[in-house]
C-alpha positions as CSV (number, residue, x, y, z in Angstrom):
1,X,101.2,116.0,189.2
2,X,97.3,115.3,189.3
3,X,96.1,112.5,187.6
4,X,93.1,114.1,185.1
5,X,89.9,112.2,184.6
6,X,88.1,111.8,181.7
7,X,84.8,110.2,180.5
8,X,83.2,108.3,177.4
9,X,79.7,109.0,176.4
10,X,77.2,108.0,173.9
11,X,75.8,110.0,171.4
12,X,72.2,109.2,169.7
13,X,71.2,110.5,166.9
14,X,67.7,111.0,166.1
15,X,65.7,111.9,162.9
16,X,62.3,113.2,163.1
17,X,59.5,110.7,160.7
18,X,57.4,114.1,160.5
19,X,59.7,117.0,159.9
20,X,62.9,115.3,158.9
21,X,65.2,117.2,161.3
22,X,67.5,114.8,163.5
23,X,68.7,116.1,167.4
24,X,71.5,114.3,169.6
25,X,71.0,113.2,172.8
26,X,73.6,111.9,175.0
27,X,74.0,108.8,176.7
28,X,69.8,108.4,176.3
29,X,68.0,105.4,178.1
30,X,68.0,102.5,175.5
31,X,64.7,101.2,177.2
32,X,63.3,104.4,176.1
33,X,61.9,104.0,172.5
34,X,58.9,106.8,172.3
35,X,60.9,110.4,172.3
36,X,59.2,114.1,171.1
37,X,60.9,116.1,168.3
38,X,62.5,118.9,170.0
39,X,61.8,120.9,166.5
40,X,58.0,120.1,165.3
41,X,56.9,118.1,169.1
42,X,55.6,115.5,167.6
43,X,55.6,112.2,169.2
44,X,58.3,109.2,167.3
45,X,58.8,105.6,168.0
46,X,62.1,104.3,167.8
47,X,62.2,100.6,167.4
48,X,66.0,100.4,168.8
49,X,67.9,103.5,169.7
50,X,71.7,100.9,170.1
């Protein structure tokens, strides 16, 4: 028998400060704290995305 692999990943959730819709991004950069709404493109600052 094959041995399977599997993996863990972390999900972010973010929530827009302009049109109040929230997006997922997995396993984002934590240094990263400036991210565009995929929905409405504006620019949000996230003070700590742990």
């Amino acid at each position: 028998m094959e041995t399977a692999n599997h993996n863990v990943e972390q999900l972010h959730h973010f929530s827009c400060a302009v049109c109040g819709k929230w997006w997922t991004i997995g396993d984002a950069p934590v240094e990263k704290t400036d991210w565009h709404c995929p929905w409405c493109g504006e620019m949000n600052n996230y003070e700590s995305v742990n």
